[in-house]
Structures are given as C-alpha cells and as structure tokens.
C-alpha positions in Angstrom: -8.9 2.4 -12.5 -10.2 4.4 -9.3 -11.7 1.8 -8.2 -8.6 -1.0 -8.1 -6.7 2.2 -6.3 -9.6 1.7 -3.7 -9.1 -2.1 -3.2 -5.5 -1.8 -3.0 -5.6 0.8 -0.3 -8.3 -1.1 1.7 -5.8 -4.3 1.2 -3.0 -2.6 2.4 -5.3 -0.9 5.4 -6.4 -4.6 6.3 -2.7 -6.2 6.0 -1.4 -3.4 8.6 -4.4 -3.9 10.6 -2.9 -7.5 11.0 0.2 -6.5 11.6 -0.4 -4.0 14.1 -3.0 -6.9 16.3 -0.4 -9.7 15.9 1.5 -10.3 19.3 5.0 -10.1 17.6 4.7 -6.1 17.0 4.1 -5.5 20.4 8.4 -6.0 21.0 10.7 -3.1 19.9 11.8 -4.6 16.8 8.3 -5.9 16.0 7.3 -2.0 16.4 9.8 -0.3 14.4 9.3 -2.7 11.6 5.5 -2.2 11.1 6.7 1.9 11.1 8.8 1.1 8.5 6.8 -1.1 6.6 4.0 1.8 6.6 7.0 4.3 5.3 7.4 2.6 3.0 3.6 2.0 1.7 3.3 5.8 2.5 6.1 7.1 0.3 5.1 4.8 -2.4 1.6 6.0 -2.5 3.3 10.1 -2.4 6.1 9.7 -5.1 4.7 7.1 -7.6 0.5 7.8 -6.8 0.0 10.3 -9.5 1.5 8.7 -12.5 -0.7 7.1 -14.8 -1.0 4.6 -17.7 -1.5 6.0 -20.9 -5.0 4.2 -22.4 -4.4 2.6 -25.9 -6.8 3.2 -28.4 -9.0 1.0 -29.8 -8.2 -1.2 -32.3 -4.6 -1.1 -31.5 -2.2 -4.4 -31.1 
C-alpha cells in the first residue's frame, strides 16, 4: 500500500508539472486555477491521508 501512495503522489507531482509548463497558466485565471487545483490535491492528501483500509483476513469472502 506505501508504495501505490508513492505512485500516486509522483502522478500528481507530474500532472501539475504539466500544468504549471503549459502556456494557458501563464494568464490570471490560468494561474489561480492551477492554486486551486493544488488546494485541493493538498487538503485531500491532509484530511483524508491517514485513514486506512482495514485488511480482510484470509480466507474470508
């Protein structure tokens, strides 16, 4: 499970990378909405980051 935490934060790290390169977010608008776009990534990660799935155990349906 660690490790899909890692790919999903490199993801994410690659898709604003994008954003931030493409030639629409140099405008205003194009600006605040890659800030808000990272907001939201960022409060996602801090409020809902620590939960966890409870493991099933074997032999279970």
């Amino acid at each position: 499970m660690r490790a899909f935490s890692r790919v999903t934060l490199f993801g994410l790290l690659i898709v604003l990378i994008g954003l931030a390169e493409s030639t629409y977010s140099h405008s205003a608008s194009g600006v605040v909405q890659l800030f808000l776009f990272s907001l939201f990534v960022s409060l996602g990660f801090l409020l809902f980051g620590a939960q966890r799935f409870e493991a099933k155990p074997p032999g279970t349906p």
